[in-house]
N, C-alpha and C positions, 0 to 999 in steps of 0.2 A: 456525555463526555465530549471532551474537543471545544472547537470552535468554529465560526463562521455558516453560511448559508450551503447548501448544495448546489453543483451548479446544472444548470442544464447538458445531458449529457447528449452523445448522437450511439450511433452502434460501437458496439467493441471492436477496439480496433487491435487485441490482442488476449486471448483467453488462454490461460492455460491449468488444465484441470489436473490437480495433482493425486488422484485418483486413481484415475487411467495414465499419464505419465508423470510419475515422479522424478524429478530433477533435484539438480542441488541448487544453492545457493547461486552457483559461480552459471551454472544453468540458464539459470532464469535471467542474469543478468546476461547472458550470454545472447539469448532469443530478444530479451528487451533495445539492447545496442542494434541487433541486427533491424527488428520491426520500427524504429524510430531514432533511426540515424539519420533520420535529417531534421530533427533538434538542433539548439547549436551543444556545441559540448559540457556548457556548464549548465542548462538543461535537462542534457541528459543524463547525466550526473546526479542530479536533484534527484531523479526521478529513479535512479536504480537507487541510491543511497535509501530513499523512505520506502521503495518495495522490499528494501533486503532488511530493515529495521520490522516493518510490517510482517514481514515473513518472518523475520526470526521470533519475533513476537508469537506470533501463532503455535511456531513448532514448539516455544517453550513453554508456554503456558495455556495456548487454545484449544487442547487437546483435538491435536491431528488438522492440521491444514487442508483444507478441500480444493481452494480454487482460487486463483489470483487473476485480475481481469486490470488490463489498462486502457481507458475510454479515454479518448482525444474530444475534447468541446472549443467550437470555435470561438466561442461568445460567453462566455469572458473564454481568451485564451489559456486553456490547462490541460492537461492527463492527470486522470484521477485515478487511482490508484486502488484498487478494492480487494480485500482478502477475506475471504469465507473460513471459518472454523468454526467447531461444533461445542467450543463452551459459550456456555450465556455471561460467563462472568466478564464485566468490562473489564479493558485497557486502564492503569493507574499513571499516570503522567509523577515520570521523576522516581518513581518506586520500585523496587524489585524485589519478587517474593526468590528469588532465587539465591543472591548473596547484594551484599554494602555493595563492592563493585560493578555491578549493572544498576539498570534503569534510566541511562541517559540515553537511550533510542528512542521513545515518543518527545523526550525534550529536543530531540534533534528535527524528529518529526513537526513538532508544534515550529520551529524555528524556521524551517522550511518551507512546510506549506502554507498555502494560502488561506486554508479548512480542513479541519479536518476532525472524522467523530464516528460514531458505531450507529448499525441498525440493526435491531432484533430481526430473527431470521425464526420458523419452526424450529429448527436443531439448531443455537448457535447463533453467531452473529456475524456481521458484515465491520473490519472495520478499514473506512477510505482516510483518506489523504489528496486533494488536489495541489497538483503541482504549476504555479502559472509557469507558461510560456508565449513567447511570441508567436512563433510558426507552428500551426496545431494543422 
């Protein structure tokens, strides 16, 4: 699923394990603005827009969200985006098993990112988004 290469990443420059704290939506964007506000603004934008699609993605159909991590790489400049849940079933691009009116959150996704695609996990799967940016 998705497209493009992975990029090389460096350490997490912002975990948040939704396990031990679960947050909301408005949360996670909340901690994201504060840990990479020195993006410029429509970077960081980009970047809360496909974790909040990625997450909602998860909580609707990945049965239970585990863990959202945003890794800064300076080479290519991006923040990759990575959400952990515990279904194996992939991301459908454009689709929604939920009603006609959804499914344009990975087309948003695909539109935005640079790459973006799933990895098998033991329980579940990984699926990223790198966002480029200038200033990483």
């Amino acid at each position: 699923m998705g497209h493009g290469d992975e990029p090389a990443c460096r350490v997490d420059d912002l975990v948040l394990d939704l396990q031990e704290d679960p947050c909301s939506i408005a949360g996670m964007r909340r901690r994201v603005a504060e840990a990479m506000g020195d993006l410029s603004e429509d970077e960081l934008y980009d970047v809360m827009l496909v974790a909040t699609e990625l997450l909602t993605n998860a909580y609707d159909h990945g049965a239970v969200p585990r863990r959202i991590r945003f890794v800064r790489s300076e080479r290519p400049g991006c923040v990759r985006v990575e959400v952990d849940d515990t279904s194996s079933d992939p991301p459908i691009l454009g689709r929604s098993t939920i009603s006609e009116h959804r499914g344009r959150g990975l087309v948003m996704v695909d539109s935005i990112a640079q790459a973006w695609g799933t990895k098998s996990r033991k329980v579940g799967k990984t699926v990223w988004a790198t966002i480029p940016c200038e200033k990483v």
